[in-house]
C-alpha positions as CSV (number, residue, x, y, z in Angstrom):
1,X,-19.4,-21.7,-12.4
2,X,-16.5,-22.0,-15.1
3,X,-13.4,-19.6,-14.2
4,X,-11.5,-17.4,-17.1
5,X,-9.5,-15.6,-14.8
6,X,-9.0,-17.3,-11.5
7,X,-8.3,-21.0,-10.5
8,X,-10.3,-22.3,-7.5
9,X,-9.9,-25.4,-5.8
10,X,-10.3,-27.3,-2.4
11,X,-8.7,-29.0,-0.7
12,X,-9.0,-30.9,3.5
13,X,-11.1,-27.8,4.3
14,X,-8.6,-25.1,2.8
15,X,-9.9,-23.1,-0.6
16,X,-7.6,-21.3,-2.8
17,X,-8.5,-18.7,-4.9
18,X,-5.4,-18.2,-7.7
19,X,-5.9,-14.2,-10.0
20,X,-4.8,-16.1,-13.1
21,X,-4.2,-13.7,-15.6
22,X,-0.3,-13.8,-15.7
23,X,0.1,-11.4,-19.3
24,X,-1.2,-8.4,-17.3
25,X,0.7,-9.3,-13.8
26,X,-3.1,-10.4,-12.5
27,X,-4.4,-6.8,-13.3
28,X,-8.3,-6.7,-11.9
29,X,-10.6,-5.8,-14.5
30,X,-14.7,-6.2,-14.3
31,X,-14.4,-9.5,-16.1
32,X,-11.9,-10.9,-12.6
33,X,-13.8,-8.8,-9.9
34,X,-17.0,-10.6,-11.2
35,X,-15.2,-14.1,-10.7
36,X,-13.9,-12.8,-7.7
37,X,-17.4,-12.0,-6.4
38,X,-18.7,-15.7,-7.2
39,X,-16.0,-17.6,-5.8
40,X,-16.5,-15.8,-2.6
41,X,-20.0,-16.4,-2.3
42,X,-19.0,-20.0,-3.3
43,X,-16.6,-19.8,-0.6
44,X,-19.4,-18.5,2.6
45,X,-21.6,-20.8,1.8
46,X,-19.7,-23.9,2.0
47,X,-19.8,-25.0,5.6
48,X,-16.4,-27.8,4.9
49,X,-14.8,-24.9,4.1
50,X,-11.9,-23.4,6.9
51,X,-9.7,-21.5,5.8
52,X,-9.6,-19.2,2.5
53,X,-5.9,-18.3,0.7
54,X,-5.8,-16.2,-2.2
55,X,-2.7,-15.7,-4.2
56,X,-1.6,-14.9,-7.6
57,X,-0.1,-17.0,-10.4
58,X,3.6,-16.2,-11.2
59,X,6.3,-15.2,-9.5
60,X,6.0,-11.3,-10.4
61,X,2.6,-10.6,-9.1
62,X,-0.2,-11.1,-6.5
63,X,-2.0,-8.2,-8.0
64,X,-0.3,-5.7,-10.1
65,X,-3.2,-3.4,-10.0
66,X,-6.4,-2.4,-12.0
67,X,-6.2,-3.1,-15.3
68,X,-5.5,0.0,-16.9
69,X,-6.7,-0.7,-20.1
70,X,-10.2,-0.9,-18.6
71,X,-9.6,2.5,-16.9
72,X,-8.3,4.4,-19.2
73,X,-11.7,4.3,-20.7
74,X,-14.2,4.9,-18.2
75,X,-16.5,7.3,-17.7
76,X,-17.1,9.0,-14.3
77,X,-20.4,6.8,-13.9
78,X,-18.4,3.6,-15.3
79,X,-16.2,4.6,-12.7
80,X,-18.1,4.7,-9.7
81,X,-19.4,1.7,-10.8
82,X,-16.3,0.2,-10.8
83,X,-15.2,1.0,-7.7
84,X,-18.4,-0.2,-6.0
85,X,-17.8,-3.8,-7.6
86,X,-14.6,-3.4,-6.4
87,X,-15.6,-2.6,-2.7
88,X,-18.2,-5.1,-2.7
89,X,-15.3,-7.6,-3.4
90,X,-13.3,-6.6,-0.7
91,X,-16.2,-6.5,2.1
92,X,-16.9,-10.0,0.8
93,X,-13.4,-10.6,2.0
94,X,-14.0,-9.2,5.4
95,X,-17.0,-10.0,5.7
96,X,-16.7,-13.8,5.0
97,X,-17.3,-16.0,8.2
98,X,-13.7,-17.9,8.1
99,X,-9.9,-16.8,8.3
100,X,-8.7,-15.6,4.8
101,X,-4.8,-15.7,4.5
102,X,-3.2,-13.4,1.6
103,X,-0.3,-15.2,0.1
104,X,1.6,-12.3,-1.8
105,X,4.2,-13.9,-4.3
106,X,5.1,-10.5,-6.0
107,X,4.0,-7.6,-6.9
108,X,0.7,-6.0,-4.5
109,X,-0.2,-2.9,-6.1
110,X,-3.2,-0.6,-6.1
111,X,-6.2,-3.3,-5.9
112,X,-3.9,-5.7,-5.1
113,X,-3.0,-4.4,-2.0
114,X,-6.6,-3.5,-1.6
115,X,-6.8,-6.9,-1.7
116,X,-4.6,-8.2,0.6
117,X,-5.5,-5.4,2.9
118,X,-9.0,-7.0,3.0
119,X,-7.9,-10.8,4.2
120,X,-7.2,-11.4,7.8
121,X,-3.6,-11.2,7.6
122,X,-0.5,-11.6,5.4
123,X,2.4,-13.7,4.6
124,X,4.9,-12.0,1.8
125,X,7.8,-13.5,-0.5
126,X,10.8,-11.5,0.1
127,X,10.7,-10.5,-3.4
128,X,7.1,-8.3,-3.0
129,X,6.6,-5.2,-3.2
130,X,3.6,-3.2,-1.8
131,X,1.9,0.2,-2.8
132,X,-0.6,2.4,-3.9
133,X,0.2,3.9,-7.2
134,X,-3.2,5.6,-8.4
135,X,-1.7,8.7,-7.5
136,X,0.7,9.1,-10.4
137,X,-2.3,7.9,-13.0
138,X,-4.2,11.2,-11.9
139,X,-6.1,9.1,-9.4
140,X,-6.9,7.6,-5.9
141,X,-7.1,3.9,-4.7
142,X,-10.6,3.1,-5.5
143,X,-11.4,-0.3,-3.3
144,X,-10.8,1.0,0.4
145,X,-6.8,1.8,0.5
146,X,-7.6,4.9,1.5
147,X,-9.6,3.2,4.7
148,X,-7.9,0.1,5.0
149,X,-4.5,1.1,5.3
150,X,-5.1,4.3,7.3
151,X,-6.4,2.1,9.9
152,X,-3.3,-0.2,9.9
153,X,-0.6,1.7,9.9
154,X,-1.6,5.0,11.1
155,X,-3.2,7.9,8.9
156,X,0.5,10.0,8.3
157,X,2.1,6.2,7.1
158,X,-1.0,5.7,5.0
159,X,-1.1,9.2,3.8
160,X,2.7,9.0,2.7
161,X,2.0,6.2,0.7
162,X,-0.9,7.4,-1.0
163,X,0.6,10.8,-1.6
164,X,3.9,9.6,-3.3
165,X,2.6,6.6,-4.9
166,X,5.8,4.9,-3.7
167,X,6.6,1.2,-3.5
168,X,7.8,-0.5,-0.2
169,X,9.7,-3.9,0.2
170,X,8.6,-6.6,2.5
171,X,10.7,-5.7,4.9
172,X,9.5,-2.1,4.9
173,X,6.1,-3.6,4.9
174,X,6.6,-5.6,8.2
175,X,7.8,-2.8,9.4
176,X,5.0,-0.9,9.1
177,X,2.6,-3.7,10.3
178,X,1.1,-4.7,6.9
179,X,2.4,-8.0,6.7
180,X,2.6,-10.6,9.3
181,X,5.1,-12.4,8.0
182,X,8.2,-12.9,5.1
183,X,8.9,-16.1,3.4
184,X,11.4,-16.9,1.1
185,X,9.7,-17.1,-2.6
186,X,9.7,-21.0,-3.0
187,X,8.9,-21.7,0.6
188,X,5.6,-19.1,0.6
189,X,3.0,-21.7,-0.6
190,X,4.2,-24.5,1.5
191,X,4.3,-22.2,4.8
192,X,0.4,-20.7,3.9
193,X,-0.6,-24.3,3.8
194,X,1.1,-24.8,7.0
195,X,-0.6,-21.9,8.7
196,X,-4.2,-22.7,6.9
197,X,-3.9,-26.5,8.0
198,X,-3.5,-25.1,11.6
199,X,-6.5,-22.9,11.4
200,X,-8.6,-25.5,9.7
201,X,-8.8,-27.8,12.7
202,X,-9.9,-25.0,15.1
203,X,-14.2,-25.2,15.5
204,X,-16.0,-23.0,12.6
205,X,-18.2,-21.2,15.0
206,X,-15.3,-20.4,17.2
207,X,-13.1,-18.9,14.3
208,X,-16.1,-17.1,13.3
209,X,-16.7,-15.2,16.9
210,X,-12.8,-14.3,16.8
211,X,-13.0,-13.2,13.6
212,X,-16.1,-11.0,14.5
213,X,-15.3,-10.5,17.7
214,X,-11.9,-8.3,16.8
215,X,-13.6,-6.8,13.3
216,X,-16.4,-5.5,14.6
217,X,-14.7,-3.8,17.9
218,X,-11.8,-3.0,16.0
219,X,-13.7,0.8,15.8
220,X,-15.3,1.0,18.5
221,X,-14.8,2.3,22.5
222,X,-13.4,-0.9,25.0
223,X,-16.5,-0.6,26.3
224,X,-18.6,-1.6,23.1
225,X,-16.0,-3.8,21.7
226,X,-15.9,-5.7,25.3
227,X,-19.6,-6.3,25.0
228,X,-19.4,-7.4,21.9
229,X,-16.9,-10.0,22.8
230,X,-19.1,-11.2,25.8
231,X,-21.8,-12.4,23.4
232,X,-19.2,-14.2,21.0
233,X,-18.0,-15.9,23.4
234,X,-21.1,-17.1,24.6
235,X,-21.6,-17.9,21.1
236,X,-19.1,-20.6,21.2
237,X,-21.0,-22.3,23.5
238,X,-24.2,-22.7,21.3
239,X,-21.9,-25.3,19.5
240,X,-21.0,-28.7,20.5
241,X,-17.0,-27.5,19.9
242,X,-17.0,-25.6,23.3
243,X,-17.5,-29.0,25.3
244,X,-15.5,-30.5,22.6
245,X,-12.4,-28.6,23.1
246,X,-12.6,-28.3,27.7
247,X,-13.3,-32.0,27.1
248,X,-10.3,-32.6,25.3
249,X,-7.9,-30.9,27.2
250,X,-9.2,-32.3,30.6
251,X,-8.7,-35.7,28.8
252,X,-5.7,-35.3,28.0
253,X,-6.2,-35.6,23.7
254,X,-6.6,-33.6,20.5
255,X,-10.0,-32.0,20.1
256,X,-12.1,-33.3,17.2
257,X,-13.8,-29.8,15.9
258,X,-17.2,-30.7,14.3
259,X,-19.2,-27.7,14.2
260,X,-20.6,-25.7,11.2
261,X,-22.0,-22.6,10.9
262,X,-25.3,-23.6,9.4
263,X,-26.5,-25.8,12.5
């Protein structure tokens, strides 16, 4: 598929998905969450593929937000349906087999902290800034803030935020637990590739049952979420990686990860 408003590329098992719309600070309309939608399809069901990054173009913004243009004229219907593409974006993200990394450059607001919110983890510039605005357009976030973030940092955090509409700093945002880590702004691509080159060597059906394993127990008793690790990890060992890997380290030498997801 040809791209108007992201750039997607791979490379040595690491995707990147770049918002490129730069005039509008990366603002998600229909148009971008379509794209989005694609490329992350494109993304699951390419078994050389790792690691997923997503980041924005420009040093101002990941995502500044919905494009408010778009919402200024919807209708109540238009608007549920816009919020449903908008959730079916993010639990693409979530729901995609392989680590996704936001790489936040600038500006996360509204969806674009939705956004962020919905990959694995974080790493920030120390110029971002973080929030969920919709409150001062007459509004609520509309693609799982109020979910997301509530079960990060703790409904009265999340409930602050939402309520005043506020932006945080990076700082504030580690603080809280929303980002993992802060970069200096010219140093944030080159430490995400770092990071995504680390991860891309581990075995793809063992990323997958960590992934799972912590997701789906994440809301559950430690009963549940203990069984369900039991049966990831035996997982692991339906792949070649698992005697891969114990091999490895009893001889003394880097594992070579072969597995894929698709047999």
């Amino acid at each position: 598929m040809a791209y108007q408003d992201i750039l997607f590329n791979t490379q040595d098992r690491i995707a990147q998905i770049t918002i490129n719309r730069p005039k509008s600070l990366n603002a998600l309309n229909l148009s971008l969450l379509s794209e989005l939608a694609c490329a992350i399809k494109d993304v699951g069901s390419n078994d050389e593929i790792r690691v997923l990054v997503i980041t924005g173009t420009g040093e101002k913004a990941f995502v500044a937000g919905a494009d408010i243009s778009e919402l200024a004229g919807l209708s109540p219907l238009g608007a549920k349906l816009f919020s449903e593409t908008g959730h079916r974006v993010m639990a693409g993200l979530q729901e995609l087999p392989i680590p996704v990394i936001a790489a936040v450059n600038g500006f996360a607001l509204g969806g674009g902290l939705e956004l962020a919110l919905s990959c694995d983890f974080i790493y920030a510039s120390e110029t971002a800034r973080f929030g969920l605005p919709e409150i001062t357009l007459g509004l609520i976030p509309g693609f799982g803030g109020t979910q997301r973030l509530s079960r990060l940092i703790g409904k009265n955090m999340a409930k602050e935020m939402i309520f005043t509409g506020k932006m945080i700093s990076a700082t504030e945002a580690a603080k809280l637990g929303i980002i993992n880590k802060i970069c200096e702004p010219d140093k944030l691509p080159e430490t995400v590739n770092k990071l995504a080159g680390q991860i891309s060597k581990k075995g793809m059906v063992s990323l997958y049952a960590a992934k799972h394993a912590v997701n789906s127990g994440f809301e559950t008793d430690l009963v549940t979420g203990c069984g369900i690790e039991i049966n990831d990890f035996a997982l692991c060992f339906t792949s070649d990686d698992a005697a891969e890997g114990t091999g490895a380290f009893l001889e003394k030498r880097k594992p070579e990860f072969k597995s894929r997801l698709s047999g």
